[in-house]
Residue frames as a rotation matrix with the C-alpha (Angstrom) as fourth column:
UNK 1
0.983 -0.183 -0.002 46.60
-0.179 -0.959 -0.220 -69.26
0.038 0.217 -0.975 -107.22
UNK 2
0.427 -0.903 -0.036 50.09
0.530 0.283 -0.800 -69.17
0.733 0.322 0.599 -108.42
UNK 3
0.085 -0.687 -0.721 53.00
0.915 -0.233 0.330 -67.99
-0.395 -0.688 0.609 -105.72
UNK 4
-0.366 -0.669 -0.647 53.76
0.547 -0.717 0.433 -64.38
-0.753 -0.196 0.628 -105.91
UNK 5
-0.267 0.317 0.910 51.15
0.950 -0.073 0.305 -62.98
0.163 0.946 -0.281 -108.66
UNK 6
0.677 0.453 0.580 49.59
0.522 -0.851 0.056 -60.02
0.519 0.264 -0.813 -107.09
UNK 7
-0.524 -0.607 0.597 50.64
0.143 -0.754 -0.641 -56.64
0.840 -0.250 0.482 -106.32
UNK 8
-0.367 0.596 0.714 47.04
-0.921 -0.340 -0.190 -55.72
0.130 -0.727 0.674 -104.23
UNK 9
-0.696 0.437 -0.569 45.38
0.552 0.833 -0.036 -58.33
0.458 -0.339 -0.822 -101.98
UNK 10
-0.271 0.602 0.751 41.59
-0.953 -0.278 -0.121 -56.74
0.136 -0.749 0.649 -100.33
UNK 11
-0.625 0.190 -0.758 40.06
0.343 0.938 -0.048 -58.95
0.702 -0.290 -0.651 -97.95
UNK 12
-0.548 0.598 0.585 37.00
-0.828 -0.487 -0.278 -57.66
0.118 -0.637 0.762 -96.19
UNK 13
-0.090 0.600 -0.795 35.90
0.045 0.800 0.599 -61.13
0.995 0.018 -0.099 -94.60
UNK 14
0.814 0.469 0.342 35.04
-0.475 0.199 0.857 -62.10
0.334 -0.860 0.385 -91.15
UNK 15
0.391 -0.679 0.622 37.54
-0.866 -0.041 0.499 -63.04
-0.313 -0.733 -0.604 -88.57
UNK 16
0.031 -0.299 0.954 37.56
0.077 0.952 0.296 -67.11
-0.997 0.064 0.053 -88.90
UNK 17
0.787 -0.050 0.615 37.81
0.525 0.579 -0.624 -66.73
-0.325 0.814 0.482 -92.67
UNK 18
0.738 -0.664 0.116 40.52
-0.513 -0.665 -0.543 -64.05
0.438 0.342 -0.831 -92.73
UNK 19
0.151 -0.916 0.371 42.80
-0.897 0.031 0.440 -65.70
-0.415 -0.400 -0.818 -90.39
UNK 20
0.419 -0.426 0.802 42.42
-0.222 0.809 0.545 -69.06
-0.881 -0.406 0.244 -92.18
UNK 21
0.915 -0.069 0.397 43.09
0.403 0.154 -0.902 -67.73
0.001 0.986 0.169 -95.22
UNK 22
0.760 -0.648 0.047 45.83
-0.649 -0.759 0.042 -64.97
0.008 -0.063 -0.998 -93.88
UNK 23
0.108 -0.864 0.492 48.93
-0.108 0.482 0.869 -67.56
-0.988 -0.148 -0.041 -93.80
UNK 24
0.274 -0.310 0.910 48.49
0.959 0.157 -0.235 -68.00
-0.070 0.938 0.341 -98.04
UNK 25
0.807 0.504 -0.308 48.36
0.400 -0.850 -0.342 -64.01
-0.435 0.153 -0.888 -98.04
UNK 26
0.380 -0.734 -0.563 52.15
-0.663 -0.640 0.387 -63.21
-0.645 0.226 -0.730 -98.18
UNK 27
-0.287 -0.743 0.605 52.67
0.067 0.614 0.786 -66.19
-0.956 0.266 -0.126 -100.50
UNK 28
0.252 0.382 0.889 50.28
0.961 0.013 -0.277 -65.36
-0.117 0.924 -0.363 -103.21
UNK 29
0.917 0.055 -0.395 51.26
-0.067 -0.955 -0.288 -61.17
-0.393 0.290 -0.873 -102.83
UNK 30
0.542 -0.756 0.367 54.51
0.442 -0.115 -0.890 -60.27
0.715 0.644 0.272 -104.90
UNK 31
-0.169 -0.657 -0.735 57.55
0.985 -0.144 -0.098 -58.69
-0.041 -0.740 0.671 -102.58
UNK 32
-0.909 -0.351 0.223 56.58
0.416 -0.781 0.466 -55.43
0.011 0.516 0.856 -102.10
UNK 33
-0.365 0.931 0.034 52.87
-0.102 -0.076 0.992 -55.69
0.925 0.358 0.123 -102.62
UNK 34
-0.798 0.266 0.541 49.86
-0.601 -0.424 -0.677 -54.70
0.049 -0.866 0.498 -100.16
UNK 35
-0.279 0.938 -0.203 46.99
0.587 0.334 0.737 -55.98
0.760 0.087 -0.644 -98.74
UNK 36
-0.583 0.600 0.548 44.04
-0.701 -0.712 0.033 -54.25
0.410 -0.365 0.836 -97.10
UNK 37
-0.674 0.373 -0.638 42.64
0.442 0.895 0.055 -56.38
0.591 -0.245 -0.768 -94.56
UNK 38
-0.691 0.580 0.431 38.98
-0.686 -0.339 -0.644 -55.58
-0.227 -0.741 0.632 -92.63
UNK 39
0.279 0.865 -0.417 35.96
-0.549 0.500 0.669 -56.97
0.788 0.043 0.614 -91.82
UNK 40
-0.094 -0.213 -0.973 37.23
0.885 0.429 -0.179 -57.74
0.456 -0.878 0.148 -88.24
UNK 41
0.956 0.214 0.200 37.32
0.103 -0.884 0.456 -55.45
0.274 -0.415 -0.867 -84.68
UNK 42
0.294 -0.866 0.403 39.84
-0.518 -0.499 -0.695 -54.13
0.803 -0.004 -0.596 -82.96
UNK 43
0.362 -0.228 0.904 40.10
-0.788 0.444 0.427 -56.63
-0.499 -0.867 -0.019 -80.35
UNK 44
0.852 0.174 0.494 41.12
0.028 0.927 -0.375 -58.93
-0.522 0.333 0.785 -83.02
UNK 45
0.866 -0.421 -0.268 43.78
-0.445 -0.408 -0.797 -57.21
0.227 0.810 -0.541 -85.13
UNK 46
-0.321 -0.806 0.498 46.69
-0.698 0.557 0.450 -59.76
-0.640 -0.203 -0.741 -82.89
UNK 47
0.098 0.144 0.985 45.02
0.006 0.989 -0.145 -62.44
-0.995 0.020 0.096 -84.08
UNK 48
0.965 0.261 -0.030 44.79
0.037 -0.246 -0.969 -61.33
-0.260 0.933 -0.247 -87.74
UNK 49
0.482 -0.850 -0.214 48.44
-0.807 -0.336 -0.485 -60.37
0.340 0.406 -0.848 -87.51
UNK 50
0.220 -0.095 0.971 49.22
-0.724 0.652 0.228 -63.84
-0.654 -0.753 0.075 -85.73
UNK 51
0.430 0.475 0.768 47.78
0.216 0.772 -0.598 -65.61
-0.877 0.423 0.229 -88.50
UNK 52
0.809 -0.429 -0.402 49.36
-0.587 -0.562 -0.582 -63.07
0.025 0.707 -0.707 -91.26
UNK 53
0.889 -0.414 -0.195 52.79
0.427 0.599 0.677 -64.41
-0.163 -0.685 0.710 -89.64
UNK 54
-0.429 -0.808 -0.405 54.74
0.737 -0.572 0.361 -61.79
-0.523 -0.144 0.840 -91.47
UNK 55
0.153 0.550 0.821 54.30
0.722 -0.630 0.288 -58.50
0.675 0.548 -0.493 -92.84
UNK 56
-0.810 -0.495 -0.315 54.95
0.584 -0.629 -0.514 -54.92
0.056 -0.600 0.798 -92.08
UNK 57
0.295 0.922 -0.251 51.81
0.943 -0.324 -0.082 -53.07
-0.157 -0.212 -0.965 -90.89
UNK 58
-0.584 -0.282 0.761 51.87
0.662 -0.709 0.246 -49.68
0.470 0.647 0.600 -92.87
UNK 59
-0.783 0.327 0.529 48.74
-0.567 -0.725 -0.391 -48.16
0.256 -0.606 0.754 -91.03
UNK 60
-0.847 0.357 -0.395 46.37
0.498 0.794 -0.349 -49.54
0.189 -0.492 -0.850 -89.10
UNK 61
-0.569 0.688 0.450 42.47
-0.345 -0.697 0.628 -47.80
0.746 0.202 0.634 -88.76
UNK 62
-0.739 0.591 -0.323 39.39
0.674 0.641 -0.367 -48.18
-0.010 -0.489 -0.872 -86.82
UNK 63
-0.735 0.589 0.337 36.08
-0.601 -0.796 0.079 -46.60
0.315 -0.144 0.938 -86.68
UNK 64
0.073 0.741 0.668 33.28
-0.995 0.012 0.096 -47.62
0.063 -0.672 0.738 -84.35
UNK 65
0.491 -0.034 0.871 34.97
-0.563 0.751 0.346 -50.71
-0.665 -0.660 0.350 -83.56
UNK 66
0.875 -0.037 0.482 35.96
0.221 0.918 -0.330 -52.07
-0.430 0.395 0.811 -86.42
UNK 67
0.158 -0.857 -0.490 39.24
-0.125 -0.510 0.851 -52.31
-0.980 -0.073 -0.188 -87.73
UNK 68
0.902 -0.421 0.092 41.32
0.284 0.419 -0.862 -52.63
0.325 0.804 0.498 -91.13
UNK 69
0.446 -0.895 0.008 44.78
0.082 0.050 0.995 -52.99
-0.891 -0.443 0.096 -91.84
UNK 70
0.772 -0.453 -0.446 47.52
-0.591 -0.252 -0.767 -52.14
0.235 0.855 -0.462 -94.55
UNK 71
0.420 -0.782 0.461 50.34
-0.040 0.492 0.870 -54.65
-0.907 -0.384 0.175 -94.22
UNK 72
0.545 -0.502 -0.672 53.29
-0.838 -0.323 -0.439 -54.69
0.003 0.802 -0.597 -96.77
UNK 73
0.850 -0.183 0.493 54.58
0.078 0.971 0.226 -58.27
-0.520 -0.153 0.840 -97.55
């Protein structure tokens, strides 16, 4: 994937594949552009945002444990 193509990024994967993918995340979104990240809980969302390494968390959800995120790159 080419640097800086999309606008939207979803990722509904599982912890160990979101965070080792979440460090390409803000390099393949465009300035500006979102991603929607779940398919983790809420005891996890540091680590997700750890692994993110920047980004501005827009809103942040949960329902019966699990979480998602909106982050703005």
């Amino acid at each position: 994937v080419r640097p800086q193509v999309f606008d939207l990024l979803l990722a509904n994967l599982t912890i160990g594949v979101i965070t080792g993918l979440a460090p390409a995340f803000p390099e393949i979104v465009r300035p500006g552009g979102l991603a929607v990240l779940s398919g983790f809980t809420t005891g996890q969302v540091g680590e997700v945002l750890r692994a993110l390494g920047r980004g501005e968390v827009l809103q942040e959800l949960s329902l019966e444990g699990w979480a998602g995120l909106l982050v703005r790159f």
